[in-house]
Backbone as XML, in Angstrom:
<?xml version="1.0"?>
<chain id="A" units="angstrom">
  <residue number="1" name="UNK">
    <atom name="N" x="13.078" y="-3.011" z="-7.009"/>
    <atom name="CA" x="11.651" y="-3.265" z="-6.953"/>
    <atom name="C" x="11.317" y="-4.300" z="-8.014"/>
  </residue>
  <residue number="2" name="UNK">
    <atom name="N" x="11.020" y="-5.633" z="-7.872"/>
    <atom name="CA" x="10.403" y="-6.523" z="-8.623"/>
    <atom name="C" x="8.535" y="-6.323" z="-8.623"/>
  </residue>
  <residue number="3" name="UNK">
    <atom name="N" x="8.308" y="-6.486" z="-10.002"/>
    <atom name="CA" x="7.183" y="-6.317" z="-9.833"/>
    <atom name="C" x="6.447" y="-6.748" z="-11.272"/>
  </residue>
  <residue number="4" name="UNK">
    <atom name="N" x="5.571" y="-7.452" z="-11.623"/>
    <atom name="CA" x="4.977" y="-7.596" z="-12.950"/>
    <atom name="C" x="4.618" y="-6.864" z="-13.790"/>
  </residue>
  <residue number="5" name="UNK">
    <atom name="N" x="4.807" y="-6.957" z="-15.316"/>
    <atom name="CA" x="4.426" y="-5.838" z="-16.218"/>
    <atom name="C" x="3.276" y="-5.568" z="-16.151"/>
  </residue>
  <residue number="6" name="UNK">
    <atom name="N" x="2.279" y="-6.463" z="-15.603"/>
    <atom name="CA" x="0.671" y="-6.032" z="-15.694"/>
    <atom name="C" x="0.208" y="-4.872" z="-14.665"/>
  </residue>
  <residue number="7" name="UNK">
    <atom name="N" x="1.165" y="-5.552" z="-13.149"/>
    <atom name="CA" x="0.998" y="-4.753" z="-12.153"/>
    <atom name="C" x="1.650" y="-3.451" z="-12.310"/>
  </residue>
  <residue number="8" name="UNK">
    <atom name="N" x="2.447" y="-2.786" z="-13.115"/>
    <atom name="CA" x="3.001" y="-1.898" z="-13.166"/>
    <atom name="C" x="2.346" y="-1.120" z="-13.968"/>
  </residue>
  <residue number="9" name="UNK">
    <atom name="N" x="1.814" y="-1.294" z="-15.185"/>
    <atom name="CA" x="0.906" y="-0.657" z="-16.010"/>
    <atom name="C" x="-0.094" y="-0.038" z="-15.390"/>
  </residue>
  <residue number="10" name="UNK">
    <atom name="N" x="-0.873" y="-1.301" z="-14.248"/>
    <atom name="CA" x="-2.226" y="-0.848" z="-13.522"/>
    <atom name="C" x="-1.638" y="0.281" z="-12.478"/>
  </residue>
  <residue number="11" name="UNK">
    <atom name="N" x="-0.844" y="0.107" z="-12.169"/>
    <atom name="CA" x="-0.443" y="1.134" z="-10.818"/>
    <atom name="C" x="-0.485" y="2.628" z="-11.792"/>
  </residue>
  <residue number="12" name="UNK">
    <atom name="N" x="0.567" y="2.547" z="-13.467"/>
    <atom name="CA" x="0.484" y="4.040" z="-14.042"/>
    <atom name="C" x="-0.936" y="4.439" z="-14.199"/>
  </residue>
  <residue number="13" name="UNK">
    <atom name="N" x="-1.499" y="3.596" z="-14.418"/>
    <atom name="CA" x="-3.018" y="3.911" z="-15.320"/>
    <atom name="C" x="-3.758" y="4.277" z="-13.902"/>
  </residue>
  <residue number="14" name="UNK">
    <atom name="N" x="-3.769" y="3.686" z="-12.939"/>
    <atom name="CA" x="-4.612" y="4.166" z="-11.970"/>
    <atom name="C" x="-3.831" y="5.525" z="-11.472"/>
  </residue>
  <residue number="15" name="UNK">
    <atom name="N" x="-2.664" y="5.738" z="-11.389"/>
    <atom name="CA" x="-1.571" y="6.918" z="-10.759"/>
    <atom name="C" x="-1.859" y="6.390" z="-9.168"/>
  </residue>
  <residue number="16" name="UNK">
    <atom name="N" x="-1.204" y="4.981" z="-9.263"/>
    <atom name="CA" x="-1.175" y="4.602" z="-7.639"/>
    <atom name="C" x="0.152" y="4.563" z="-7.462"/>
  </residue>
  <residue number="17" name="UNK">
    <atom name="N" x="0.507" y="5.407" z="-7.490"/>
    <atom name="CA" x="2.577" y="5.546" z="-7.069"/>
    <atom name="C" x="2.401" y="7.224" z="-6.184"/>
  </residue>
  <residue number="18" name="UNK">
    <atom name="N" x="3.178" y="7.450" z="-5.216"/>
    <atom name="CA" x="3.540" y="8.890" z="-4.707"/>
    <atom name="C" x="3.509" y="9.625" z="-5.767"/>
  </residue>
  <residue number="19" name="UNK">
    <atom name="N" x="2.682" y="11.122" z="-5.645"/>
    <atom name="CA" x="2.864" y="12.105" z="-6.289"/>
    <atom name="C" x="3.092" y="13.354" z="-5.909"/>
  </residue>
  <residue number="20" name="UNK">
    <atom name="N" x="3.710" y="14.186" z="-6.392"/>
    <atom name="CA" x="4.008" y="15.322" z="-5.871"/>
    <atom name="C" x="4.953" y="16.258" z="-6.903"/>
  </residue>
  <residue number="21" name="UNK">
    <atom name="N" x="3.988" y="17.627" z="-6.909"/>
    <atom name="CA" x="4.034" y="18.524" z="-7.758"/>
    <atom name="C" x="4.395" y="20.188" z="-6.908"/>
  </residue>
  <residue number="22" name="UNK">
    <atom name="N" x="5.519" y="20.745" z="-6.173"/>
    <atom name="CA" x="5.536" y="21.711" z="-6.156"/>
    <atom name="C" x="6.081" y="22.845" z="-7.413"/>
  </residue>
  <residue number="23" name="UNK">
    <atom name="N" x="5.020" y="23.727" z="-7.228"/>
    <atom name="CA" x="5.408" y="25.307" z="-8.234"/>
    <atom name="C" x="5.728" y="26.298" z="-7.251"/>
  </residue>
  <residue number="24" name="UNK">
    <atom name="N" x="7.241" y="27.323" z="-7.625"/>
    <atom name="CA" x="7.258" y="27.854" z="-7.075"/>
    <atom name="C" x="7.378" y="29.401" z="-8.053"/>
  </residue>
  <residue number="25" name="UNK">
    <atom name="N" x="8.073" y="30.530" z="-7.722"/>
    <atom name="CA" x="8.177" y="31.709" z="-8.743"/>
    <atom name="C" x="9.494" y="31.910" z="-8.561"/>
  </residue>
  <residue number="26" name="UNK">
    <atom name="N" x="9.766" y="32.211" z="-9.739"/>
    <atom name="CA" x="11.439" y="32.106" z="-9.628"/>
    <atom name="C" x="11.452" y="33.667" z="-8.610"/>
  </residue>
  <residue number="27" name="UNK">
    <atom name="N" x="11.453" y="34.493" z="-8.764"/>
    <atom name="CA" x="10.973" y="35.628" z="-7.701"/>
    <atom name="C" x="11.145" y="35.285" z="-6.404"/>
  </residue>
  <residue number="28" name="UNK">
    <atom name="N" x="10.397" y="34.349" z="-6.279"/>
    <atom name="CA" x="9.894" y="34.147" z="-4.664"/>
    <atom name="C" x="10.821" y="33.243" z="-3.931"/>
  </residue>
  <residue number="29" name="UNK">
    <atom name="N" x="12.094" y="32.724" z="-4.589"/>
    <atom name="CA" x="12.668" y="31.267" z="-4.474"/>
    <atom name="C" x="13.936" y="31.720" z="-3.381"/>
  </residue>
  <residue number="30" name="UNK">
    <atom name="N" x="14.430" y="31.268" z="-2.483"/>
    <atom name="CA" x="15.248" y="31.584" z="-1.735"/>
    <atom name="C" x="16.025" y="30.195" z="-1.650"/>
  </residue>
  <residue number="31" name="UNK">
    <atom name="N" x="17.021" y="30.197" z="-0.953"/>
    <atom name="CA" x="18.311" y="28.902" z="-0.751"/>
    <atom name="C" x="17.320" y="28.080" z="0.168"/>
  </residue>
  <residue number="32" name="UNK">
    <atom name="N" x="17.286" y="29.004" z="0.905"/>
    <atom name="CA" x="16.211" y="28.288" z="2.273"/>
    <atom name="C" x="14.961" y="27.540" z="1.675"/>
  </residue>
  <residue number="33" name="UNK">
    <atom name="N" x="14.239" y="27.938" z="0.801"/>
    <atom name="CA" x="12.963" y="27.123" z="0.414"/>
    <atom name="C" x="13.427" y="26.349" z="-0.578"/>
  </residue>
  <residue number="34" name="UNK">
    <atom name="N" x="14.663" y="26.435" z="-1.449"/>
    <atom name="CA" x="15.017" y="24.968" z="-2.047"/>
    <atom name="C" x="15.108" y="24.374" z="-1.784"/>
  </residue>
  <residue number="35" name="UNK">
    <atom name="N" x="15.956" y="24.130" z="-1.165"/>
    <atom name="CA" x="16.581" y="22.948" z="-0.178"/>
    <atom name="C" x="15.266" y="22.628" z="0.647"/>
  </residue>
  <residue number="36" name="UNK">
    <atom name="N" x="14.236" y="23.016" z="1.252"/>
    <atom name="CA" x="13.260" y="22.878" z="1.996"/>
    <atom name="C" x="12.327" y="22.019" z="1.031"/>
  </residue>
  <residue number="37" name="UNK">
    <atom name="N" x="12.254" y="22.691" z="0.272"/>
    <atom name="CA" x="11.608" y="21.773" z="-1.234"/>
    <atom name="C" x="11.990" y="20.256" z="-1.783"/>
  </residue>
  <residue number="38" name="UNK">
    <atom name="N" x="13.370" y="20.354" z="-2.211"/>
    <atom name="CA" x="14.028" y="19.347" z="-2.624"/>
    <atom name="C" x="14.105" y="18.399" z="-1.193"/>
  </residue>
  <residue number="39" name="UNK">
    <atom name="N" x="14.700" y="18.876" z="-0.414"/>
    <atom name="CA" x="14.697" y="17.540" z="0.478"/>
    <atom name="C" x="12.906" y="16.695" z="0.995"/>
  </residue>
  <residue number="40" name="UNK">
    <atom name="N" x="11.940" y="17.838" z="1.046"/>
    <atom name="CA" x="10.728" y="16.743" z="1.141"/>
    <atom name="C" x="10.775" y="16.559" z="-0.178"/>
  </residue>
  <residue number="41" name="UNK">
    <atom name="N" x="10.942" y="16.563" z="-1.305"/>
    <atom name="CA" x="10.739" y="15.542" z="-2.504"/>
    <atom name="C" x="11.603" y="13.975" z="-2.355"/>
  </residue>
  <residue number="42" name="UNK">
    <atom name="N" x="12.850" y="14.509" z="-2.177"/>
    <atom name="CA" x="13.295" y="13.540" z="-1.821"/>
    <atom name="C" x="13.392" y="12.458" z="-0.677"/>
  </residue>
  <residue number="43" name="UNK">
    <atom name="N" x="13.156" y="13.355" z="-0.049"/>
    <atom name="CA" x="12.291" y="12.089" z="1.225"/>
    <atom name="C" x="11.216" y="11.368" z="0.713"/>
  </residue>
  <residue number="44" name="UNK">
    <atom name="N" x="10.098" y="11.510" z="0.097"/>
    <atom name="CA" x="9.302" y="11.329" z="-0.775"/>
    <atom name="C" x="9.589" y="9.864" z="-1.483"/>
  </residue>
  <residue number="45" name="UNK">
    <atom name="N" x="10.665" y="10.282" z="-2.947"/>
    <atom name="CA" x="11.298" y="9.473" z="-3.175"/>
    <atom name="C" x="11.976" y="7.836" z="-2.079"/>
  </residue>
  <residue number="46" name="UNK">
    <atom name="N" x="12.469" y="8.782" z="-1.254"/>
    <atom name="CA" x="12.675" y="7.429" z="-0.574"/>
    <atom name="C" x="12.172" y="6.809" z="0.457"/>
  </residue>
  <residue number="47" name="UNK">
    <atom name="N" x="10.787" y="7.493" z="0.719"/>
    <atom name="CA" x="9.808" y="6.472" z="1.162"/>
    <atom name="C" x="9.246" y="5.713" z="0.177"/>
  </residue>
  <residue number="48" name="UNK">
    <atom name="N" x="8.958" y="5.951" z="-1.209"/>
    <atom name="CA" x="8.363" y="5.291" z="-2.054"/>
    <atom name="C" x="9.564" y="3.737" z="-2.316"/>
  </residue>
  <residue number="49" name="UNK">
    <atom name="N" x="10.628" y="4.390" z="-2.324"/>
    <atom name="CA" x="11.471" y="2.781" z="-2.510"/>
    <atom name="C" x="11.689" y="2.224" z="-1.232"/>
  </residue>
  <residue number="50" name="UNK">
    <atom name="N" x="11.554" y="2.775" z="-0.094"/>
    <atom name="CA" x="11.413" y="1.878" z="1.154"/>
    <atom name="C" x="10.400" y="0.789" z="0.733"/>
  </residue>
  <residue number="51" name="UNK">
    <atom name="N" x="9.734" y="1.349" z="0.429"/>
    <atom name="CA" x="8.004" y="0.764" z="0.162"/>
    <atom name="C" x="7.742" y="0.077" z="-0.994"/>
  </residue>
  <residue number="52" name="UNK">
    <atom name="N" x="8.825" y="-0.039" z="-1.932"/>
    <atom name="CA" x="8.412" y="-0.908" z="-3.042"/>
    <atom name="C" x="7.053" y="0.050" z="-3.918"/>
  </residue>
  <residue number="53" name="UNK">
    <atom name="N" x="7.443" y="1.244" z="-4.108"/>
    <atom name="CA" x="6.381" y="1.987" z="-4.108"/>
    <atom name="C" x="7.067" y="2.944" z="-5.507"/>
  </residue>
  <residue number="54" name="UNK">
    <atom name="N" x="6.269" y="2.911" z="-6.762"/>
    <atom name="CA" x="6.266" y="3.719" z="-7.467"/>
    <atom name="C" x="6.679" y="5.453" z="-6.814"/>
  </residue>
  <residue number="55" name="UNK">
    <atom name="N" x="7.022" y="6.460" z="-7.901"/>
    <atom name="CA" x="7.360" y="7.769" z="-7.472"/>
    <atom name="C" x="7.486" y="9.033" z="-8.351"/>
  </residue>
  <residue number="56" name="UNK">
    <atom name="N" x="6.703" y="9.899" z="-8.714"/>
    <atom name="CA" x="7.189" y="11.006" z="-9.586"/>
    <atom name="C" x="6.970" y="12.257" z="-8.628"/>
  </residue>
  <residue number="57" name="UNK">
    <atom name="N" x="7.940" y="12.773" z="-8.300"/>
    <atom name="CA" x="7.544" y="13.894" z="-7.793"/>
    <atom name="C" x="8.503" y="15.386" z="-8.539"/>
  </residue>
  <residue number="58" name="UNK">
    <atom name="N" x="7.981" y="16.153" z="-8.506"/>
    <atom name="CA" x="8.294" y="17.602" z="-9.400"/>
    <atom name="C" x="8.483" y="18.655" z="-8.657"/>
  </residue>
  <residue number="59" name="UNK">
    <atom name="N" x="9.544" y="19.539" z="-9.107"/>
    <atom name="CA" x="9.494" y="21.099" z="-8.389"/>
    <atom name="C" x="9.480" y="22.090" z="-10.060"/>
  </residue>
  <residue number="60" name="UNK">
    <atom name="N" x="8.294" y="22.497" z="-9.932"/>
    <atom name="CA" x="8.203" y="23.655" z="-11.450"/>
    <atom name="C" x="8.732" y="24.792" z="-10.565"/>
  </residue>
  <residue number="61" name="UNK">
    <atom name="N" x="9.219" y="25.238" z="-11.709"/>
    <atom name="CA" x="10.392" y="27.303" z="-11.439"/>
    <atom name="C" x="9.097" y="27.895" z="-12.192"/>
  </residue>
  <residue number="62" name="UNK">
    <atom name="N" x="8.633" y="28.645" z="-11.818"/>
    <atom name="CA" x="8.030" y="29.671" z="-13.398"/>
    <atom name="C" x="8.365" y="31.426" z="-13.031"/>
  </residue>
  <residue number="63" name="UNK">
    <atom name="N" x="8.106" y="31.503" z="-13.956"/>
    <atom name="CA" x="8.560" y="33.070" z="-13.947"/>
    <atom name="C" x="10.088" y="33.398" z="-14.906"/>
  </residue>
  <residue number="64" name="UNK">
    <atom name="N" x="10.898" y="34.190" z="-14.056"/>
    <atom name="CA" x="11.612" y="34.786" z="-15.322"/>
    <atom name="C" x="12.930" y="33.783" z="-16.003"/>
  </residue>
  <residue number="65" name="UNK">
    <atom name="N" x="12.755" y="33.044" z="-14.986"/>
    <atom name="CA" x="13.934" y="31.768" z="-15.417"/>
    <atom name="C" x="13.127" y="30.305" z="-15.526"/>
  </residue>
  <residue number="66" name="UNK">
    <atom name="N" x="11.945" y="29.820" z="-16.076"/>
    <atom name="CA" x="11.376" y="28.541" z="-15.926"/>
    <atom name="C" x="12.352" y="27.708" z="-15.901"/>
  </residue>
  <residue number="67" name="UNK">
    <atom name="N" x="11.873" y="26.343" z="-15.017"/>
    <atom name="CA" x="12.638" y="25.065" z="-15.083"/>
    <atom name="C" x="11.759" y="24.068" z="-14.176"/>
  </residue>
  <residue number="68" name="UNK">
    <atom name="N" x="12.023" y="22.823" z="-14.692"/>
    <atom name="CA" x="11.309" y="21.689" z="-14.134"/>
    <atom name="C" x="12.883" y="20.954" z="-13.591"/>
  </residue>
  <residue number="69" name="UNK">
    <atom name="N" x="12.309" y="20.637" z="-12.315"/>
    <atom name="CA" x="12.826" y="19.389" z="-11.641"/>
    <atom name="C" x="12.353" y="18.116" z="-11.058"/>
  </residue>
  <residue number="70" name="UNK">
    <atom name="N" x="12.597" y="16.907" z="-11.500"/>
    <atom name="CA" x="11.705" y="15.753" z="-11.615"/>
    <atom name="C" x="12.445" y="14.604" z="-11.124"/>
  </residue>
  <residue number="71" name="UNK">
    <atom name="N" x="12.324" y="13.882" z="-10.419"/>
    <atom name="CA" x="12.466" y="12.356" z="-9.640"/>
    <atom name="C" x="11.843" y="11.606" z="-9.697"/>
  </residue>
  <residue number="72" name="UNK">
    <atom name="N" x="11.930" y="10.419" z="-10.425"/>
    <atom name="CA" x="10.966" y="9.087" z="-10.670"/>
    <atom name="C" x="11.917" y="7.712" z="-10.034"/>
  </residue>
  <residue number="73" name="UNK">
    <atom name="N" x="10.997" y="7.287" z="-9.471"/>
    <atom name="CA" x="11.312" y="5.756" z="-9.579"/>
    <atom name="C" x="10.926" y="5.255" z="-10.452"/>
  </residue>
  <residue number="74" name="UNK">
    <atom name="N" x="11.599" y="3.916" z="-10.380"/>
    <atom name="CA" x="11.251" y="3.018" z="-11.766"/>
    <atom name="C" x="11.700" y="1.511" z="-11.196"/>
  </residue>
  <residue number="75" name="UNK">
    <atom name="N" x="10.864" y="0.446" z="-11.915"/>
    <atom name="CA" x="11.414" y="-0.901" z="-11.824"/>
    <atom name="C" x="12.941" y="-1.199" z="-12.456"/>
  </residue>
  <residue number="76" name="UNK">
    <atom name="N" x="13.945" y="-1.957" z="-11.858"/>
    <atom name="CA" x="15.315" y="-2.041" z="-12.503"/>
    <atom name="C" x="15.445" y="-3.788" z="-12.359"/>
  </residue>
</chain>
């Protein structure tokens, strides 16, 4: 993704890139809804670089085992 430092700033500051934040309970979490999870994030992800398109998207754990899982694009 080529893109200018100005234009890239304005895109964080406005939050004009894909976003996406699932929480789930560690409790409630099965094989089946990970993977169900993770792959639309990651589809996500790679519509945003189809698209020349910024990307943060997240899966929060909470409960008795917390954990964050996070995917960003970035300019390279």
């Amino acid at each position: 993704m080529k893109i200018l430092l100005k234009d890239l700033l304005e895109k964080i500051e406005n939050e004009d890139y894909i976003q996406d934040l699932e929480t789930e309970k560690y409790s409630a979490l099965t094989k089946a809804k990970v993977r169900a999870i993770s792959k639309n994030l990651v589809k996500q992800v790679l519509a945003a670089m189809k698209n020349d398109s910024l990307a943060h998207v997240q899966l929060d754990i909470t409960g008795q085992r917390p954990a964050s899982f996070i995917l960003e694009t970035n300019v390279g």
